[in-house]
N, CA, C and O atoms as CSV, one atom per row, in Angstrom:
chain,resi,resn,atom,element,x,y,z
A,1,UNK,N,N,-12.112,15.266,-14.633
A,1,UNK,CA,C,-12.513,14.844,-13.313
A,1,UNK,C,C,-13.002,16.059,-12.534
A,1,UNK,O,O,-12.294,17.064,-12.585
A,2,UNK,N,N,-14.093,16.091,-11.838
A,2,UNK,CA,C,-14.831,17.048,-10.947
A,2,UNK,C,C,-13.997,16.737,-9.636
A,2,UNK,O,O,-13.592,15.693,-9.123
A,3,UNK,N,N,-13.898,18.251,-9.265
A,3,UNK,CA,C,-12.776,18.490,-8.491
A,3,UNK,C,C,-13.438,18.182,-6.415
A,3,UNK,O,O,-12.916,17.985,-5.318
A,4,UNK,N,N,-14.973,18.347,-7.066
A,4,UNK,CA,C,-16.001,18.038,-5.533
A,4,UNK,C,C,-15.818,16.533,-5.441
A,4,UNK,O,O,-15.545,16.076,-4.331
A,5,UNK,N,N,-15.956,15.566,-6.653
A,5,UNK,CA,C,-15.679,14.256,-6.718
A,5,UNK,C,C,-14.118,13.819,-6.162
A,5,UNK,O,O,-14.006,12.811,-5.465
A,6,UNK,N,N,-13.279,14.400,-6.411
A,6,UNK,CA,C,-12.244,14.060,-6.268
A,6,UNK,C,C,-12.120,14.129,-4.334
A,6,UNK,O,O,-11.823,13.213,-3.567
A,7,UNK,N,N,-12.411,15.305,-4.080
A,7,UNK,CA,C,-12.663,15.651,-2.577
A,7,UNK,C,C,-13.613,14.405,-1.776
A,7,UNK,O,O,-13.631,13.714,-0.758
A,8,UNK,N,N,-14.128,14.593,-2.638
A,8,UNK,CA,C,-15.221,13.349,-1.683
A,8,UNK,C,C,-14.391,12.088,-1.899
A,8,UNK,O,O,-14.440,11.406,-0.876
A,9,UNK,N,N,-13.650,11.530,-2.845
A,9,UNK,CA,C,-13.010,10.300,-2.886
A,9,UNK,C,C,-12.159,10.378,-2.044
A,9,UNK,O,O,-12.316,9.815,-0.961
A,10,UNK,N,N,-10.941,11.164,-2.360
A,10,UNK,CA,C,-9.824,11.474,-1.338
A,10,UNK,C,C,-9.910,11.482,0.658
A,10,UNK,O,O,-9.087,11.061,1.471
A,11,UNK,N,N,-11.514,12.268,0.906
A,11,UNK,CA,C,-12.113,12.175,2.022
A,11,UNK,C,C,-12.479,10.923,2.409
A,11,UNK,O,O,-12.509,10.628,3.604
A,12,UNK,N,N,-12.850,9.905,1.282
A,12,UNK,CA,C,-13.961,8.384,1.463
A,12,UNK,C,C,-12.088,8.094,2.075
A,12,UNK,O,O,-11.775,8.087,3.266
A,13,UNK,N,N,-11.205,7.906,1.029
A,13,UNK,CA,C,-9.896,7.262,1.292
A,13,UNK,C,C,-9.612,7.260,2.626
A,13,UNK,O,O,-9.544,6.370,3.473
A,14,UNK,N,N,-9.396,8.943,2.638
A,14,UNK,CA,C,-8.453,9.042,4.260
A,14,UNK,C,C,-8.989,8.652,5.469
A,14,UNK,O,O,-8.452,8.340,6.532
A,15,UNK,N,N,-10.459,8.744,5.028
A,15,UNK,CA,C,-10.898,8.058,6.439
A,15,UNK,C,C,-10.723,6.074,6.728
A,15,UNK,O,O,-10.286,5.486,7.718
A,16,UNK,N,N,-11.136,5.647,5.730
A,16,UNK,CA,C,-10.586,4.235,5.570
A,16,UNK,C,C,-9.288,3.965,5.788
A,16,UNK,O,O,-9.125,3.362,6.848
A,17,UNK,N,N,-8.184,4.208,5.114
A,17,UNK,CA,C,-7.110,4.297,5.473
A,17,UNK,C,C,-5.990,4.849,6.592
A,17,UNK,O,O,-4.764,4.744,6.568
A,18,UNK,N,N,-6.979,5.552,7.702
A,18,UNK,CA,C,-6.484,6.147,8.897
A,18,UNK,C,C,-7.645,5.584,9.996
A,18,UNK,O,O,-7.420,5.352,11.184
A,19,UNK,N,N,-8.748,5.448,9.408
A,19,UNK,CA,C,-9.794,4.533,10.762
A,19,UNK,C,C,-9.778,3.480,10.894
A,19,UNK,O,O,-10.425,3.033,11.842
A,20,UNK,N,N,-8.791,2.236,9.727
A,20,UNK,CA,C,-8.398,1.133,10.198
A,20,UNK,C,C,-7.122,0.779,10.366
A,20,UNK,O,O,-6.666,-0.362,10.443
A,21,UNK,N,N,-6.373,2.153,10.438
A,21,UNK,CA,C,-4.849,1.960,10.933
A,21,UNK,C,C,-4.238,1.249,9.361
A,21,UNK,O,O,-3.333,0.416,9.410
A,22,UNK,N,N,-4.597,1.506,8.561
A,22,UNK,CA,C,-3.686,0.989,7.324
A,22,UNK,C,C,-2.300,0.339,7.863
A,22,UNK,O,O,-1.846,-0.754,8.199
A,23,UNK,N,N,-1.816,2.037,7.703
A,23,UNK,CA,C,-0.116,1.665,7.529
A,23,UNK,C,C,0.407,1.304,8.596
A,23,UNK,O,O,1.619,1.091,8.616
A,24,UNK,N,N,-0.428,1.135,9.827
A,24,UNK,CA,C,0.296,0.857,11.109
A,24,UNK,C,C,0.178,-0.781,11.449
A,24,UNK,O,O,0.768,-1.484,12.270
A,25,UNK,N,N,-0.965,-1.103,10.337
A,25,UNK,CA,C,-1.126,-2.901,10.563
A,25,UNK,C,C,-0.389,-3.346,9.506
A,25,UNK,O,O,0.042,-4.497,9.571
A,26,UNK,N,N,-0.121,-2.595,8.425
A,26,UNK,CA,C,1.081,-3.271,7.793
A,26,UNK,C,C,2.359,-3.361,8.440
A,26,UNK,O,O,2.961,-4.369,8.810
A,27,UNK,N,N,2.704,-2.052,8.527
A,27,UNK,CA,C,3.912,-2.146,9.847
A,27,UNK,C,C,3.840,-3.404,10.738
A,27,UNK,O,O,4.513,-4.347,10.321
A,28,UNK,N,N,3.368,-3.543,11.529
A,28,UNK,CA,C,2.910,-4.581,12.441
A,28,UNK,C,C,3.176,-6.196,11.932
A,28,UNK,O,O,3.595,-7.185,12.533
A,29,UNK,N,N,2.725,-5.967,10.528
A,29,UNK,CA,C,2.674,-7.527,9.948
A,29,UNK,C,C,4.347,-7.712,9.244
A,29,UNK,O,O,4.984,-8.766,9.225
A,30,UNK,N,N,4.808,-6.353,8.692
A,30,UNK,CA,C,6.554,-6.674,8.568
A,30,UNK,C,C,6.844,-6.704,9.767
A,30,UNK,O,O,6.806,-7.928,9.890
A,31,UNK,N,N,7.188,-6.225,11.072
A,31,UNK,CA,C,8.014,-6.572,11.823
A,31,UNK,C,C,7.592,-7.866,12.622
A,31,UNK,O,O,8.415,-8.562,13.217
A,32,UNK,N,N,5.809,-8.212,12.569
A,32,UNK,CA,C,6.008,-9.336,12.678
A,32,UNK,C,C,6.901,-10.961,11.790
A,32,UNK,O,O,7.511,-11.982,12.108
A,33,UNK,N,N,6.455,-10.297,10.674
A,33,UNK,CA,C,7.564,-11.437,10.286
A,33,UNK,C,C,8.860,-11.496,10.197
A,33,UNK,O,O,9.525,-12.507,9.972
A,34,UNK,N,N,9.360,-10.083,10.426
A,34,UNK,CA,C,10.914,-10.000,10.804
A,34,UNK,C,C,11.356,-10.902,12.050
A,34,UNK,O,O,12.226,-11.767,12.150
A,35,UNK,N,N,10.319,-10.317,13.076
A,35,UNK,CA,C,10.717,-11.429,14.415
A,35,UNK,C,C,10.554,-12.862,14.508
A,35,UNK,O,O,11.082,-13.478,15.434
A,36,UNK,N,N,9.660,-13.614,13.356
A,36,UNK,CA,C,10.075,-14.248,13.068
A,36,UNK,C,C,10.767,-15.358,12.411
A,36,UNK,O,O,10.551,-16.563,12.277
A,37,UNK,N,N,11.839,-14.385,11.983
A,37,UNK,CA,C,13.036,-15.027,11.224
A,37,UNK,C,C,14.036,-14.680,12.221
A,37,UNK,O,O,14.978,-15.426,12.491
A,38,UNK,N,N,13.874,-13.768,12.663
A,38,UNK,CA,C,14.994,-13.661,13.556
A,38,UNK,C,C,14.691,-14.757,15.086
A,38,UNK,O,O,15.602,-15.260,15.744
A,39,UNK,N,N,13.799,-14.856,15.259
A,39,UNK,CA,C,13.214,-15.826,16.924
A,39,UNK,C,C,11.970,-16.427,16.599
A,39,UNK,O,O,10.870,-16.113,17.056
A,40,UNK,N,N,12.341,-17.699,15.417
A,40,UNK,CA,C,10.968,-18.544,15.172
A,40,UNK,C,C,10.189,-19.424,16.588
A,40,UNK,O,O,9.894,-20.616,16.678
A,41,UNK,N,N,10.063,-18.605,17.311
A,41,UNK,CA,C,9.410,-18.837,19.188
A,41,UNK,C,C,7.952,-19.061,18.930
A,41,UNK,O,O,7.624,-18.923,17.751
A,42,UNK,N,N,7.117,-19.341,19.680
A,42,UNK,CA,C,5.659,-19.505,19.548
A,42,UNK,C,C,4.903,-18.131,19.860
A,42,UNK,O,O,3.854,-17.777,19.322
A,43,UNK,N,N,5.680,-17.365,20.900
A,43,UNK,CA,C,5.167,-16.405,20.619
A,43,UNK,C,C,5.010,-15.143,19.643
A,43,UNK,O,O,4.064,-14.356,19.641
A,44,UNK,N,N,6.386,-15.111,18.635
A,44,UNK,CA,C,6.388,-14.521,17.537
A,44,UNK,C,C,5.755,-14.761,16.406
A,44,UNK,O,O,5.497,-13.986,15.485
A,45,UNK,N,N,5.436,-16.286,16.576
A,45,UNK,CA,C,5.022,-16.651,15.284
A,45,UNK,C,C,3.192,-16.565,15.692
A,45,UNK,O,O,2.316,-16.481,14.831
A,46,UNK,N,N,2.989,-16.604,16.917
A,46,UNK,CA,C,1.092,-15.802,17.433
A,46,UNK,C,C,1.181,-14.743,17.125
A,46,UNK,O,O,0.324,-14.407,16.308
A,47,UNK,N,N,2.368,-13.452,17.623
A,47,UNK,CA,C,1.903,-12.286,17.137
A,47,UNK,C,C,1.831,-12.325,15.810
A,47,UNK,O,O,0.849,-11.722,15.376
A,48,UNK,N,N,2.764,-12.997,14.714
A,48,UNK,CA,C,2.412,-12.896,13.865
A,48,UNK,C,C,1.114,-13.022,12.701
A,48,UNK,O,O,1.055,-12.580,11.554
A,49,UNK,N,N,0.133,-13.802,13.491
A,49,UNK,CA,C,-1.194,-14.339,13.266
A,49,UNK,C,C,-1.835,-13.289,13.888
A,49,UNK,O,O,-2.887,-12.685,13.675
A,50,UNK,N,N,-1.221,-13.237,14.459
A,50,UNK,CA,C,-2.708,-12.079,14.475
A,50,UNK,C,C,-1.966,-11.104,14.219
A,50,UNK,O,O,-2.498,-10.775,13.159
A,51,UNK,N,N,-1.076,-10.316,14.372
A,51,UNK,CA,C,-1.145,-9.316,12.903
A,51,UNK,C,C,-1.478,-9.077,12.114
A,51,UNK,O,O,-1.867,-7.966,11.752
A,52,UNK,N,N,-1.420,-10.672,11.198
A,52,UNK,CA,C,-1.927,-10.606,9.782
A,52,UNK,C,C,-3.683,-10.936,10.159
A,52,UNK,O,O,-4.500,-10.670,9.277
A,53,UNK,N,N,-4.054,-11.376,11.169
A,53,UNK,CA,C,-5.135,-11.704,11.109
A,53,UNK,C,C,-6.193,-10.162,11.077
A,53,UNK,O,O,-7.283,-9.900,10.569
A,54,UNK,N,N,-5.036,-9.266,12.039
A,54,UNK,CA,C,-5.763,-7.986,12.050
A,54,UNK,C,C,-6.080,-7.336,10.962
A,54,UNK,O,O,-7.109,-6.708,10.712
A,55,UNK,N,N,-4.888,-7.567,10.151
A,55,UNK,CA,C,-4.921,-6.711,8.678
A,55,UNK,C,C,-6.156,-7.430,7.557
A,55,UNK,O,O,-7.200,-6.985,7.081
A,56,UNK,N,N,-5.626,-8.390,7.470
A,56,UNK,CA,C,-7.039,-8.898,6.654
A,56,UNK,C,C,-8.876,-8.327,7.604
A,56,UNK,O,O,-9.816,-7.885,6.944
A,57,UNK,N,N,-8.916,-8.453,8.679
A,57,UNK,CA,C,-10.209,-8.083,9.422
A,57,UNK,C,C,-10.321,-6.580,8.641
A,57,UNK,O,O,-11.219,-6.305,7.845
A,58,UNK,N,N,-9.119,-5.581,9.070
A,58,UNK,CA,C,-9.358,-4.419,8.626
A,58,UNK,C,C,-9.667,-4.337,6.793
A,58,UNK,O,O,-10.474,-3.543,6.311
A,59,UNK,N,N,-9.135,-4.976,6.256
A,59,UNK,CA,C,-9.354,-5.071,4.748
A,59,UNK,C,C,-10.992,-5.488,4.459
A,59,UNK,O,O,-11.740,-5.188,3.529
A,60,UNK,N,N,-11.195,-6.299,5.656
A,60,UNK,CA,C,-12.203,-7.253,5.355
A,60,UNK,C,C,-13.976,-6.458,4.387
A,60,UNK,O,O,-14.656,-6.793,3.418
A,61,UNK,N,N,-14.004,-5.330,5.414
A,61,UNK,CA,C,-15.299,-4.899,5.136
A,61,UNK,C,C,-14.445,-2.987,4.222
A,61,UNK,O,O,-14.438,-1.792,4.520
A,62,UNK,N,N,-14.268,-3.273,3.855
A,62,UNK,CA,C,-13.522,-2.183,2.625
A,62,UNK,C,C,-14.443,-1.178,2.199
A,62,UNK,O,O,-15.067,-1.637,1.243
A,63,UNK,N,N,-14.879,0.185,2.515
A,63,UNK,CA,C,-15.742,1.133,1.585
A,63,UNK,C,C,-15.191,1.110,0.212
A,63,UNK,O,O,-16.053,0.909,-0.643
A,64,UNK,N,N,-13.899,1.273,-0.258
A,64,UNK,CA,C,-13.507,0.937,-1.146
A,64,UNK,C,C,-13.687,0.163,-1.982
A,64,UNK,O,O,-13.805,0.351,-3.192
A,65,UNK,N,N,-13.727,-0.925,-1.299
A,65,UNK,CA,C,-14.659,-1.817,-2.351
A,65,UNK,C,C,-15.535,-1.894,-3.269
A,65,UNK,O,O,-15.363,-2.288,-4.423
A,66,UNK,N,N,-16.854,-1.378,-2.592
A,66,UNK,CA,C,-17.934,-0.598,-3.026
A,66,UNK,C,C,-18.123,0.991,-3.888
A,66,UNK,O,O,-19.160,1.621,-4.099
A,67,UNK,N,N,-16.808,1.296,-4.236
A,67,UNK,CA,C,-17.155,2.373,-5.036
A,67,UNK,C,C,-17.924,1.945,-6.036
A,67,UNK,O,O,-18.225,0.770,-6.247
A,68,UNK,N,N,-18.307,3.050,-6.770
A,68,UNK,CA,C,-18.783,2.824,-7.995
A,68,UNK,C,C,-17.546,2.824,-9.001
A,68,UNK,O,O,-16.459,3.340,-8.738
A,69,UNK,N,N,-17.880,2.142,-10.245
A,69,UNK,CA,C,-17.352,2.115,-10.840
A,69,UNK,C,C,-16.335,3.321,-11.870
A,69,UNK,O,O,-15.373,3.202,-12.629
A,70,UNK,N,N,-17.140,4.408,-11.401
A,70,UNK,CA,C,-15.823,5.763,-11.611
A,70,UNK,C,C,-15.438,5.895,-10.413
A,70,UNK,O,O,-14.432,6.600,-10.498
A,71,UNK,N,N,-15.617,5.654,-9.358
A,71,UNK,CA,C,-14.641,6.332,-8.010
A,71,UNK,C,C,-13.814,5.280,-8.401
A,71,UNK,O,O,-12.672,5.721,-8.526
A,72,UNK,N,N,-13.885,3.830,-8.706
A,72,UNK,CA,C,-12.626,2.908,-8.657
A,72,UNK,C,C,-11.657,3.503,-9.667
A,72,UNK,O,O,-10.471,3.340,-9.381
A,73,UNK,N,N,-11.967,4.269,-10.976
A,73,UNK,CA,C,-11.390,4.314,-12.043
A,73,UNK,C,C,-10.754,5.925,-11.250
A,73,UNK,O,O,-9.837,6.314,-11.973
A,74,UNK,N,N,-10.873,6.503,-10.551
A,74,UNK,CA,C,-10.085,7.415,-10.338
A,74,UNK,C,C,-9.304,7.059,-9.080
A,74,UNK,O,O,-8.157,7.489,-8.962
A,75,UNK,N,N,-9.711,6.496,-8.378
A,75,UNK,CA,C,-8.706,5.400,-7.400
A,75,UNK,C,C,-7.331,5.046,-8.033
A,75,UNK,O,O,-6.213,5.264,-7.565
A,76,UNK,N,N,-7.752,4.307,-9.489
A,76,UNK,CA,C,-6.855,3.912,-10.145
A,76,UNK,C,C,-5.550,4.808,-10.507
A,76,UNK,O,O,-4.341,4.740,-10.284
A,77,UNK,N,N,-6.469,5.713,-11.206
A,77,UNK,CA,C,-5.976,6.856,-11.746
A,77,UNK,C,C,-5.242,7.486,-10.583
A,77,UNK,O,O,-4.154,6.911,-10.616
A,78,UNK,N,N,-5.223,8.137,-9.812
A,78,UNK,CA,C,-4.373,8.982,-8.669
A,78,UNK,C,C,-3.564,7.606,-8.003
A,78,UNK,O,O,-2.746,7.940,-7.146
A,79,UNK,N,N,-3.639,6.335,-8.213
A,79,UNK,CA,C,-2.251,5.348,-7.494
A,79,UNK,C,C,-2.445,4.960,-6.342
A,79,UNK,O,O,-1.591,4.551,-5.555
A,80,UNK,N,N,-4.006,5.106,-6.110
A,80,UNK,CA,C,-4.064,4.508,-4.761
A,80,UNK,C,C,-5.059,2.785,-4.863
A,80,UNK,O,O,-5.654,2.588,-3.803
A,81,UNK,N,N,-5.237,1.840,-5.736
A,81,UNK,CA,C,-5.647,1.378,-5.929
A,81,UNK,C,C,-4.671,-0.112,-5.093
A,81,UNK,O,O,-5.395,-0.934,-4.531
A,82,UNK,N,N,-3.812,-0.259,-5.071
A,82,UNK,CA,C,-3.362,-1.422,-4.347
A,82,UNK,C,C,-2.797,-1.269,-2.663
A,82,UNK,O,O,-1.945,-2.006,-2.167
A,83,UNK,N,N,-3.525,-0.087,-1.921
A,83,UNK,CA,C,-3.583,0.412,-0.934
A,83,UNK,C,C,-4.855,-0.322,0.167
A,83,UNK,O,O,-4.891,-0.578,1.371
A,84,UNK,N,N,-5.617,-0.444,-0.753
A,84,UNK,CA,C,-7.048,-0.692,-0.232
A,84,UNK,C,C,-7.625,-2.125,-0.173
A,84,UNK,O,O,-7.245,-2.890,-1.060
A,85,UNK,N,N,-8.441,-2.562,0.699
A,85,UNK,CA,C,-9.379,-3.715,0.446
A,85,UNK,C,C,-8.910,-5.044,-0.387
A,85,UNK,O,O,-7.924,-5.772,-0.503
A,86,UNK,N,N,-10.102,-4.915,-0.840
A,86,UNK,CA,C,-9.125,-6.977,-1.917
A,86,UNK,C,C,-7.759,-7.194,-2.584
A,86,UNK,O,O,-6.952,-8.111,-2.735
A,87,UNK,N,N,-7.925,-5.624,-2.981
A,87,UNK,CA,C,-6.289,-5.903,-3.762
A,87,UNK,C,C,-5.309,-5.334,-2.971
A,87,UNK,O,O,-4.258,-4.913,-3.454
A,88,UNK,N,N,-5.663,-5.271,-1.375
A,88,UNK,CA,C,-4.285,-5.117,-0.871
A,88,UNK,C,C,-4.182,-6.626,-0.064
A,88,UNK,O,O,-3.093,-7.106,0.248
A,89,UNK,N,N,-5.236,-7.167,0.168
A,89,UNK,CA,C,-5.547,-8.564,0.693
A,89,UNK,C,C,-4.962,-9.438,0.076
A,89,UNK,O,O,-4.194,-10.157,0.715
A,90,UNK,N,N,-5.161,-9.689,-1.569
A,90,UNK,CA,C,-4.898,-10.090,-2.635
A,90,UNK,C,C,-3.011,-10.003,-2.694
A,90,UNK,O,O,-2.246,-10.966,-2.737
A,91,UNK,N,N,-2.732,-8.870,-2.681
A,91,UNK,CA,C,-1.338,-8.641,-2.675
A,91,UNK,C,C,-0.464,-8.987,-1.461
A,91,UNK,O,O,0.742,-9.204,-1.574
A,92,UNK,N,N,-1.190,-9.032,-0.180
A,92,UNK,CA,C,-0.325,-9.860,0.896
A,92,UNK,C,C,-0.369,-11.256,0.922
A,92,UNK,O,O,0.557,-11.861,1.461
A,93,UNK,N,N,-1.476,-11.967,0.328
A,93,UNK,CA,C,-1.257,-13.091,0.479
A,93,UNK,C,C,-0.625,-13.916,-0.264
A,93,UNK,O,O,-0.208,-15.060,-0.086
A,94,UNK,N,N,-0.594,-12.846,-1.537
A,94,UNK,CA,C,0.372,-13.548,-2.613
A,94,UNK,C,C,1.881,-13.561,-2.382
A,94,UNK,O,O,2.629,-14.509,-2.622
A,95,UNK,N,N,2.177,-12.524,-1.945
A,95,UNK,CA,C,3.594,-12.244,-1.380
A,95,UNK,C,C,3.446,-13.207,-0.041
A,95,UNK,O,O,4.590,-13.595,0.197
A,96,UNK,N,N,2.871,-13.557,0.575
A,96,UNK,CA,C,3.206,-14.151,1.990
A,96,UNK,C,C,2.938,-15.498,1.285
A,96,UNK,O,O,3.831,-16.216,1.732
A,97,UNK,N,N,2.055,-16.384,0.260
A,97,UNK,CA,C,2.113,-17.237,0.167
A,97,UNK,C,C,3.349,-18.007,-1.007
A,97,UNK,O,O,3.661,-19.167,-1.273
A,98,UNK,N,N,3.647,-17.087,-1.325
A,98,UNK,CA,C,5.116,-17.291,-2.701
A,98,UNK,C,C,6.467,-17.213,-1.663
A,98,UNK,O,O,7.543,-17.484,-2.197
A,99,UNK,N,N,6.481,-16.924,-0.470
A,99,UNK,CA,C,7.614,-16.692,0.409
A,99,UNK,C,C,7.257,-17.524,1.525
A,99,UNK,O,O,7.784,-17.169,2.579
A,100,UNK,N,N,6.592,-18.421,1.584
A,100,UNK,CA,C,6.658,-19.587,2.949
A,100,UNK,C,C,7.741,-19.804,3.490
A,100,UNK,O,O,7.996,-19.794,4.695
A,101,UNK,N,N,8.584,-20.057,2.409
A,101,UNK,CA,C,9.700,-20.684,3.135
A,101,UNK,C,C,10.881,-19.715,3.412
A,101,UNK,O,O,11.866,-19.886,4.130
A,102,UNK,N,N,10.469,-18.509,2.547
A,102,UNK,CA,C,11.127,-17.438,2.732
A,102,UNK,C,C,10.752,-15.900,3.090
A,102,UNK,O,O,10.735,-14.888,2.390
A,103,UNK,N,N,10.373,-16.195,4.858
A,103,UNK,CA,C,9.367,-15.111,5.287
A,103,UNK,C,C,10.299,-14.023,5.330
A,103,UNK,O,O,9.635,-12.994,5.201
A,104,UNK,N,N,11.676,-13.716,5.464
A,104,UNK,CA,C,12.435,-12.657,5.395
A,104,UNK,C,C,12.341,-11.560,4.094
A,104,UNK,O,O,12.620,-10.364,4.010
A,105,UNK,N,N,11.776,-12.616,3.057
A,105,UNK,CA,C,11.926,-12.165,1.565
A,105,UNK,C,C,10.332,-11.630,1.282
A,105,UNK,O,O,10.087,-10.622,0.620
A,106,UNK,N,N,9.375,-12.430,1.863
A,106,UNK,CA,C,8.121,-11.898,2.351
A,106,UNK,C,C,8.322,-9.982,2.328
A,106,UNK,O,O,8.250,-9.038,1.542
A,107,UNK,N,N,8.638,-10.313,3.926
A,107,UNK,CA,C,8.962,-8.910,4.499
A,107,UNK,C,C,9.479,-8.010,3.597
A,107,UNK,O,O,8.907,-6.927,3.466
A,108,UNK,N,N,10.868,-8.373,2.684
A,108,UNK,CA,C,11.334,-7.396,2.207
A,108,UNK,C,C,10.168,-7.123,0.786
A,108,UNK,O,O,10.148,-6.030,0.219
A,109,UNK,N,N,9.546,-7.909,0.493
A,109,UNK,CA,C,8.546,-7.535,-0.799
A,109,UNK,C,C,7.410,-6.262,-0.330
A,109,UNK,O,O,6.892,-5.433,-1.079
A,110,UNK,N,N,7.271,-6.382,0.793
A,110,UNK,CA,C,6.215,-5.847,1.245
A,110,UNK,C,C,6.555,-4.383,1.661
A,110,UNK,O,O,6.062,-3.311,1.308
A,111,UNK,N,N,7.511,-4.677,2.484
A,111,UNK,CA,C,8.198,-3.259,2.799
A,111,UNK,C,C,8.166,-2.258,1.460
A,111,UNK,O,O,7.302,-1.397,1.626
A,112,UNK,N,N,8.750,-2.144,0.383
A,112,UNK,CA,C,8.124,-1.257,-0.818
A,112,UNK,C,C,6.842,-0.604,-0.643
A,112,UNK,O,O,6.419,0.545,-0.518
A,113,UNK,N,N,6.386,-1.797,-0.684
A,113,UNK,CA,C,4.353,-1.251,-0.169
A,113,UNK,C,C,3.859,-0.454,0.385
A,113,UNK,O,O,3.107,0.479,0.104
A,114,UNK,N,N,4.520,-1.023,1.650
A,114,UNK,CA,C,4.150,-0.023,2.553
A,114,UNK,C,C,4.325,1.636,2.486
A,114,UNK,O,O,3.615,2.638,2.573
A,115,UNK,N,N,6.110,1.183,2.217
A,115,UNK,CA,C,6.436,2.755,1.988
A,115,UNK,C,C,5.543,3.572,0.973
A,115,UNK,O,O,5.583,4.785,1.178
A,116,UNK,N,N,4.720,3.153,-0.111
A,116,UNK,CA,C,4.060,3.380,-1.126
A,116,UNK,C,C,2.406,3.727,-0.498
A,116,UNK,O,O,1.489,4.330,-1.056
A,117,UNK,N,N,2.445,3.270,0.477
A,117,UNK,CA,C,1.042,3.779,0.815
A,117,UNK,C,C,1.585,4.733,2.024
A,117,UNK,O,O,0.812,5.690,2.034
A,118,UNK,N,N,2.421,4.882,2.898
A,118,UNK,CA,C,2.640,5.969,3.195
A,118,UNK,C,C,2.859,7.488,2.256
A,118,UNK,O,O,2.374,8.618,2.321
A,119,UNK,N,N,3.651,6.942,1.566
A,119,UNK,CA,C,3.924,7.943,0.469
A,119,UNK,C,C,1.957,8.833,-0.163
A,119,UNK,O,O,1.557,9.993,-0.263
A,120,UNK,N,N,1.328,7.454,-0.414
A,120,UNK,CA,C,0.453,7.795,-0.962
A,120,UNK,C,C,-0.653,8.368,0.189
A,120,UNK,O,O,-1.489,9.195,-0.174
A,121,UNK,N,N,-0.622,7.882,1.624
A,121,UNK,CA,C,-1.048,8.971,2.887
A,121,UNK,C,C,-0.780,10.367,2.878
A,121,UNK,O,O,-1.579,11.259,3.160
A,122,UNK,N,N,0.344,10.480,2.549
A,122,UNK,CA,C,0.589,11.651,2.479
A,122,UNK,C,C,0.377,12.486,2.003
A,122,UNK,O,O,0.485,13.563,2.589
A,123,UNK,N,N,-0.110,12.393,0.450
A,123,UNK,CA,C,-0.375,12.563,-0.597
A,123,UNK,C,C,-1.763,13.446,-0.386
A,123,UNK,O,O,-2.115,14.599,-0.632
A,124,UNK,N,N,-2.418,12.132,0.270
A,124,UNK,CA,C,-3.816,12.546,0.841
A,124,UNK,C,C,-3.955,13.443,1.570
A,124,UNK,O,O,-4.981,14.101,1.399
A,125,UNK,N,N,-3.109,13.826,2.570
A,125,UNK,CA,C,-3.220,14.870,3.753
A,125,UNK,C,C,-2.852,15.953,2.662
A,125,UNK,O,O,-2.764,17.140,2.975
């Protein structure tokens, strides 16, 4: 792997992942569904819509997406591949739609995640 390539990926990343607030709209979408399990109210369960509504918007238009087909394969490769775009879209809705009835268990699936793309923020800096 070319080490200018790697720079330029890592650079494409951090800016995606810090100019649409990644880890702070995931955040947002666990404690929204923490609140509601703890106070199923109308207004917890709005913030919770749009939480998630935010996070998918931010996923929505993904540079990531669009790599080429070696930036994805080194995406892969360095562990940042379920951080980003469809397959982090992909991965909340599967977890939020396998836990309907159990949005607490939601939350706790996700929470891992998160910590995992912080971890992997960091990484980046």
């Amino acid at each position: 792997m070319n080490a200018e390539r790697l720079h330029a990926i890592v650079k494409a990343l951090k800016q995606e992942m810090d100019g649409n607030g990644l880890p702070s709209k995931l955040q947002n979408l666990i404690s929204g569904i923490r609140s509601v399990v703890q106070a199923p109210n109308a207004q917890n369960q709005n913030n919770l819509a749009s939480y998630r509504n935010d996070m998918y918007q931010a996923l929505a238009n993904s540079d990531s997406d669009h790599f080429s087909p070696a930036w994805r394969q080194t995406l892969k490769e360095i562990g940042g591949e379920e951080f980003f775009g469809a397959t982090l879209k992909e991965k909340i809705e599967t977890t939020l739609a396998a836990n309907q009835m159990t949005p607490n268990v939601a939350a706790d699936e996700l929470e891992p995640l998160r910590q995992r793309m912080e971890s992997f923020r960091n990484a980046l800096n």
